[in-house]
C-alpha positions in Angstrom: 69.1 10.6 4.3 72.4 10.1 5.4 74.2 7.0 6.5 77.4 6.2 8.5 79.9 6.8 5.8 78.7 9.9 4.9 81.0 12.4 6.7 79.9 15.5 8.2 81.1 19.0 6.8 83.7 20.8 8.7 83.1 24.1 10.3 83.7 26.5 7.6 82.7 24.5 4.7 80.8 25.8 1.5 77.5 24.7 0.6 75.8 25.7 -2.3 71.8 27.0 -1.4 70.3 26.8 -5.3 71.6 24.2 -8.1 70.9 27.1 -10.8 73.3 29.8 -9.0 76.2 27.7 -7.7 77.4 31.5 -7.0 74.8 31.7 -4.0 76.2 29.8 -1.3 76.6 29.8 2.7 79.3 28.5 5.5 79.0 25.9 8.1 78.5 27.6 11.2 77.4 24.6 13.2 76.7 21.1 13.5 74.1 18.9 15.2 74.4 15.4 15.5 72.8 14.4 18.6 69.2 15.6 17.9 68.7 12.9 15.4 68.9 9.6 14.9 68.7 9.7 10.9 70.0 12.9 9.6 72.1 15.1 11.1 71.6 19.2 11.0 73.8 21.7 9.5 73.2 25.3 10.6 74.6 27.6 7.6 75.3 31.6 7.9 74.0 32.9 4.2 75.7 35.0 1.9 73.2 37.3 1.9 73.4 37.5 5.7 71.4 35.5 8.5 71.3 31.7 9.3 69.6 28.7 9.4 69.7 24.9 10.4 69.2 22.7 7.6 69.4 18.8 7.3 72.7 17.2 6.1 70.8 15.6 3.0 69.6 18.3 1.2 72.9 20.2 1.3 75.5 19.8 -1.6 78.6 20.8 -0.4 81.6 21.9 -2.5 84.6 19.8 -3.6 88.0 21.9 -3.4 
């Protein structure tokens, strides 16, 4: 879960979609905080086309 110091991604960001294949990855499209109180929801466009909202905890998000 996320807390209040954890900051949200920015539009644009990287985020990897599998731990084994840090090569497979998707892009903040969107953000959505106000739909819940404990974890926010990231929707992601995928490399390998299409999209999807995902919570903000079980994304790892690249350093650069």
């Amino acid at each position: 879960m996320t807390d209040t110091t954890t900051p949200l991604p920015v539009i644009g960001a990287r985020c990897w979609r599998d731990r084994i294949s840090p090569e497979t990855g998707a892009t903040v499209l969107n953000l959505a905080t106000e739909f819940s109180d404990t974890d926010s929801l990231v929707e992601l466009a995928y490399d390998e086309g299409d999209s999807g909202w995902w919570p903000l905890s079980t994304l790892v998000f690249e350093q650069s």
